[in-house]
C-alpha positions as CSV (number, residue, x, y, z in Angstrom):
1,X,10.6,-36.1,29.9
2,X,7.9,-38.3,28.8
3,X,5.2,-36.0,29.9
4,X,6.9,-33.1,28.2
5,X,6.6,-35.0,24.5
6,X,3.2,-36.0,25.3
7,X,2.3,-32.5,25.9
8,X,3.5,-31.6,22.6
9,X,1.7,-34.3,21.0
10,X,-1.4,-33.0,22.3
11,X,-0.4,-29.4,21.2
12,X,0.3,-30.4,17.9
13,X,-2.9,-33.0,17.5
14,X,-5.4,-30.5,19.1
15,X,-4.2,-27.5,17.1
16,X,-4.3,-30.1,14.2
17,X,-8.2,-30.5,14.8
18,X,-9.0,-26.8,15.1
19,X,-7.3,-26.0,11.8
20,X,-8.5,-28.9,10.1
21,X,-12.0,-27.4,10.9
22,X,-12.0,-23.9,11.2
23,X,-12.9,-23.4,7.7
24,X,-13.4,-19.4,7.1
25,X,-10.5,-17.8,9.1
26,X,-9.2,-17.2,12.7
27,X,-12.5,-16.1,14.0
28,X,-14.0,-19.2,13.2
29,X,-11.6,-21.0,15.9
30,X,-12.9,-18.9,18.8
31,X,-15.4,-20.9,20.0
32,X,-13.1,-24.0,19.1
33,X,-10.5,-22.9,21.3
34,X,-12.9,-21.9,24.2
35,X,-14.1,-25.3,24.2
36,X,-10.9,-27.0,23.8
37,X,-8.6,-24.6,25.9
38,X,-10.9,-23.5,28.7
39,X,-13.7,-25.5,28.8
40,X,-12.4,-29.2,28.4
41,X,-8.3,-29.0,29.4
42,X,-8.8,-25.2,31.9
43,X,-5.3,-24.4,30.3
44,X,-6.5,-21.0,30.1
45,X,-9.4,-18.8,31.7
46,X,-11.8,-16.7,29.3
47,X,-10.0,-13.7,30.1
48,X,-6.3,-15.3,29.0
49,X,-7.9,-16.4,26.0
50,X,-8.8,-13.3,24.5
51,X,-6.1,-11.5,25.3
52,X,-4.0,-14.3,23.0
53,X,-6.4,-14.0,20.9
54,X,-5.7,-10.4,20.7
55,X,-2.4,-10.3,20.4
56,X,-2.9,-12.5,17.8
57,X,-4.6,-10.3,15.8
58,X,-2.4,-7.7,16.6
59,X,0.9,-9.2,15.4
60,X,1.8,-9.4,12.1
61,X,0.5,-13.0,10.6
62,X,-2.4,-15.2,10.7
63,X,-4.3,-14.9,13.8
64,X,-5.4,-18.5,14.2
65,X,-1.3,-19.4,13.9
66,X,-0.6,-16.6,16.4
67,X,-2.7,-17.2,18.8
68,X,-1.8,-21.5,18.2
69,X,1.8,-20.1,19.2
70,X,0.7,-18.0,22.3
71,X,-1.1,-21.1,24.0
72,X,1.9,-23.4,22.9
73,X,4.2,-21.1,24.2
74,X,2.6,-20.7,27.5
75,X,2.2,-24.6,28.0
76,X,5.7,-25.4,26.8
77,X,7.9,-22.8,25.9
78,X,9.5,-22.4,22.7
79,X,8.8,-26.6,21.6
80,X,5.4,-26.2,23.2
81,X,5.1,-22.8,20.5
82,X,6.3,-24.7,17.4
83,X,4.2,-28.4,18.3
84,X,1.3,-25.9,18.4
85,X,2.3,-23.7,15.1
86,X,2.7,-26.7,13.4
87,X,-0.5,-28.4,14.0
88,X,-2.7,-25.4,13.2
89,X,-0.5,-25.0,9.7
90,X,-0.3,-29.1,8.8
91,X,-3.8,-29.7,7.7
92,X,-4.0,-26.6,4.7
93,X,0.2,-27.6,3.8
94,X,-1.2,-31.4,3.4
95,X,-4.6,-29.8,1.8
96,X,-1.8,-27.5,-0.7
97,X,0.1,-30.4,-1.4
98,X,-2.6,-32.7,-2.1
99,X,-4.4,-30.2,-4.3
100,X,-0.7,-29.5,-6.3
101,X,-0.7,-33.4,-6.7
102,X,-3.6,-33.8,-8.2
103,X,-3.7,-30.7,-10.4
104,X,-1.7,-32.1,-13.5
105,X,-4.0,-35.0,-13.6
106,X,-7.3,-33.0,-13.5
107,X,-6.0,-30.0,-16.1
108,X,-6.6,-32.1,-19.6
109,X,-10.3,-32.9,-17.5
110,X,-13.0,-30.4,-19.2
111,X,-15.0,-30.1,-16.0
112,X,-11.9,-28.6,-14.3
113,X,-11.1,-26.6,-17.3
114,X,-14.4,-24.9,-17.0
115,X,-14.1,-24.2,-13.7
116,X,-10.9,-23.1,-13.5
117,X,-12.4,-20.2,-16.4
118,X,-15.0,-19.5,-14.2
119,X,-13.0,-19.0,-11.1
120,X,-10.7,-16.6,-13.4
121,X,-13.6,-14.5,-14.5
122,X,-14.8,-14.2,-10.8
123,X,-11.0,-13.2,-9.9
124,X,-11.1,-10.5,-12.3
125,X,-13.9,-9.2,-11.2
126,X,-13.0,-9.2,-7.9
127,X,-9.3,-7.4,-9.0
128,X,-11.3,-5.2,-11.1
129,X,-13.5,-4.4,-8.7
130,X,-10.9,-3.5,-5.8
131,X,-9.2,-1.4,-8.3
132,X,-12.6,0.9,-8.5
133,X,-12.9,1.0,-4.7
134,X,-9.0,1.8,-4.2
135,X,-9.1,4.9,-7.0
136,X,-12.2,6.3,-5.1
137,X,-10.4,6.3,-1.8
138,X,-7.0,6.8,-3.5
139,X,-7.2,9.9,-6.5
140,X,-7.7,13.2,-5.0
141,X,-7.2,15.3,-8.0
142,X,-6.5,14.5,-12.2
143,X,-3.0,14.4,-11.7
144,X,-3.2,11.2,-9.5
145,X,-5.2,9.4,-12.7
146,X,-2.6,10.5,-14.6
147,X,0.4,9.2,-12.8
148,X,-1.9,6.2,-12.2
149,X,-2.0,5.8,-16.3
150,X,1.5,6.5,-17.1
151,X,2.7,3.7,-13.9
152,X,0.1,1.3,-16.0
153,X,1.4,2.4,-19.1
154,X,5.2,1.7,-18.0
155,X,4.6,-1.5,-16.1
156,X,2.2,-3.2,-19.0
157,X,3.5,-1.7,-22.2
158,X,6.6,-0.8,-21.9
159,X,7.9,-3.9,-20.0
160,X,9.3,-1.5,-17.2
161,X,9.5,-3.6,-13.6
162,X,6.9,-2.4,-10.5
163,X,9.8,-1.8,-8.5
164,X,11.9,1.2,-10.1
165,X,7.8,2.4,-10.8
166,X,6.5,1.9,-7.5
167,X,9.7,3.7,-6.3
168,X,8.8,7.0,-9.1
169,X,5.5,7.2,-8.0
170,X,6.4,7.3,-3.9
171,X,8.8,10.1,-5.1
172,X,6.7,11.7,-7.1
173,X,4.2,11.7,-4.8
174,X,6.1,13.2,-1.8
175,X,7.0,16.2,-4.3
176,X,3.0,16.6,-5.1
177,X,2.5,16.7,-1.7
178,X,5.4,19.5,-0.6
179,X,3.7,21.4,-3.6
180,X,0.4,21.5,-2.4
181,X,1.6,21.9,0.9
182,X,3.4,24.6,-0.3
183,X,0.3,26.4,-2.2
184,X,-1.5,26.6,1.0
């Protein structure tokens, strides 16, 4: 029994190091977890590994969590699965927290307040800029822009909610499509 808590702690600390500093997303960890997983502890060959890391990417989530969960799992079940979950998540919820902390304090500070324009100017553009990319892809004739403008119109002037619009414009669009369908 005490080796079986031990294990966890070492789940839960190691996964705790790789997402401390694997800064820049689930392919960052790769060469973490080779060296951690098959390298130093020979949990898990090369070939083991990327197929977690696989399945990780292919399930719905985070693939650095996933594939935290896979190797936990294999080493101790279900507790083995959360010790490892919960060290890969623990150092961005502390990072959150401590950052939501520390916010009121640093709001009346005019550096901050600078930076936080900045970083909404660089949002918008970003938003702005998807927007552009996604209408390329996304009109394929004048009527789309136009149900495009009156879901804008309904949402932002009129005060209507995205749900009952995103829910016209699904409908609406299934009908285009039957008519066009139709036409040909």
């Amino acid at each position: 029994m005490k080796d079986f808590f031990k294990d966890l702690m070492v789940l839960y600390s190691l996964f705790f190091k790789i997402g401390l500093f694997s800064i820049g997303g689930g392919y960052v960890m790769l060469p973490m977890l080779r060296l951690e997983l098959v390298e130093k502890r020979k949990w898990v060959n090369d070939r083991e590994l990327l197929d977690y890391y696989a399945i990780g990417q292919a399930t719905p989530g985070i693939i650095a969590v996933n594939t935290a969960t896979f190797v936990g799992y294999t080493r101790r079940g279900i507790p083995g699965a959360l010790a490892s979950t919960a060290g890969m998540v623990s150092p961005s919820l502390i990072i959150i927290l401590a950052i939501a902390i520390f916010i009121p304090m640093m709001e009346t500070m005019p550096l901050f307040q600078k930076a936080f324009r900045g970083i909404r100017v660089a949002v918008s553009v970003l938003l702005v800029s998807t927007l552009i990319s996604l209408t390329k892809k996304g009109w394929k004739s004048w009527i789309d822009g136009l149900l495009t403008l009156a879901a804008f119109s309904a949402v932002v002037f009129l005060g209507t909610s995205p749900f009952p619009v995103i829910l016209a414009a699904g409908f609406l669009g299934l009908l285009l499509r039957r008519h066009r369908s139709s036409l040909q």
